[in-house]
C-alpha positions as CSV (number, residue, x, y, z in Angstrom):
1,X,-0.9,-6.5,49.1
2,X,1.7,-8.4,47.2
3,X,4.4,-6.5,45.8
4,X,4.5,-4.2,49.4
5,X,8.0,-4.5,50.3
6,X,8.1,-5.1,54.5
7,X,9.8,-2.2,56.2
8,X,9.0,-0.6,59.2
9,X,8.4,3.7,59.2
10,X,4.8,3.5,57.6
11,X,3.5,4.2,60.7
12,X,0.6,2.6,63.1
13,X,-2.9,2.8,61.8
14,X,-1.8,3.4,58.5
15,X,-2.6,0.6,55.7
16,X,-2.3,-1.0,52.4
17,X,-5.1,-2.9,51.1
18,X,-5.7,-5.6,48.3
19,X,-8.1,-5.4,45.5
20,X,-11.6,-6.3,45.9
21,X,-12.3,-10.3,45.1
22,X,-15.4,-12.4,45.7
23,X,-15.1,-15.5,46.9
24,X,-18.5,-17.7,48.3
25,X,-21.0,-15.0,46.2
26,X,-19.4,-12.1,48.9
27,X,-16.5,-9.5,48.0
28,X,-13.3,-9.1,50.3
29,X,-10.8,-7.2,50.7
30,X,-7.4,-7.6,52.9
31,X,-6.3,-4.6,54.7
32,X,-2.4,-5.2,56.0
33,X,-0.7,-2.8,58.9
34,X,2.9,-3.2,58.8
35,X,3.3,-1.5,61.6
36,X,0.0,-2.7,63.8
37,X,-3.2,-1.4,63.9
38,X,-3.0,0.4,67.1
39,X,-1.2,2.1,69.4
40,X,-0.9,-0.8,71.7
41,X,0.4,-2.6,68.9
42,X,3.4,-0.5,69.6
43,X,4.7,-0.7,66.1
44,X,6.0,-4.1,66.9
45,X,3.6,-6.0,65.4
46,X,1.9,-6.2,62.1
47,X,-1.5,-6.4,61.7
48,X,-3.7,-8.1,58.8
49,X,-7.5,-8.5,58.4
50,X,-9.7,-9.7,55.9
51,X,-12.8,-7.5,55.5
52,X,-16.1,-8.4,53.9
53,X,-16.6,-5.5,51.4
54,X,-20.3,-6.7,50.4
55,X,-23.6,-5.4,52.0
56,X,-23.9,-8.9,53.4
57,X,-25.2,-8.9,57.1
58,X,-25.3,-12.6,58.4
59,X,-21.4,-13.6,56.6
60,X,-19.3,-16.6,58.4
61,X,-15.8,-17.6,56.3
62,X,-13.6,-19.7,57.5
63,X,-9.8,-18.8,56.0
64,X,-6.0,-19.7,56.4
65,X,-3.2,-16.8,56.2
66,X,0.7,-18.5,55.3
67,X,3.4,-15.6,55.6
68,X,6.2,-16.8,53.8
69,X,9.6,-15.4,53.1
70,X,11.3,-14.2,50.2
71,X,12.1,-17.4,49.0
72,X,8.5,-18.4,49.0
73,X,8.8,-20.6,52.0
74,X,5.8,-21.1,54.4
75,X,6.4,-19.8,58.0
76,X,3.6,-19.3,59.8
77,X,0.0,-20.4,59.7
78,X,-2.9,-18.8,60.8
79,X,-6.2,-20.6,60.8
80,X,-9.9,-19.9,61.6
């Protein structure tokens, strides 16, 4: 995802997506909507998920998401 400049006019439900990494033994990958994932989203919102791209079955993580601006400083935390 880095390097995705964030401007509206991709349209909902349409996505960029990170290269595959493994952390814990599992691969991920992080799927960003800038302009939501659905229609409900109403293209106000941006959407981000982080999808387990393993075969895994029984998989718990627990993560943090920072957005930060241009200047590299931290915004917002997400926590789970």
């Amino acid at each position: 995802v880095d390097g995705y400049a964030l401007s509206k006019g991709m349209g909902i439900g349409k996505y960029v997506t990170s290269e595959i990494f493994t952390v814990g033994g599992h691969s991920w990958a992080v799927y960003f909507y800038p302009d939501g994932k659905s229609s409900e989203d109403n293209g106000t919102y941006v959407s981000l998920f982080i999808a387990l791209a393993s075969d895994a079955t029984d998989v718990r993580a627990l993560f943090e998401l920072s957005l930060m601006d241009q200047s590299g400083n931290e915004r917002h935390k997400v926590h789970t």
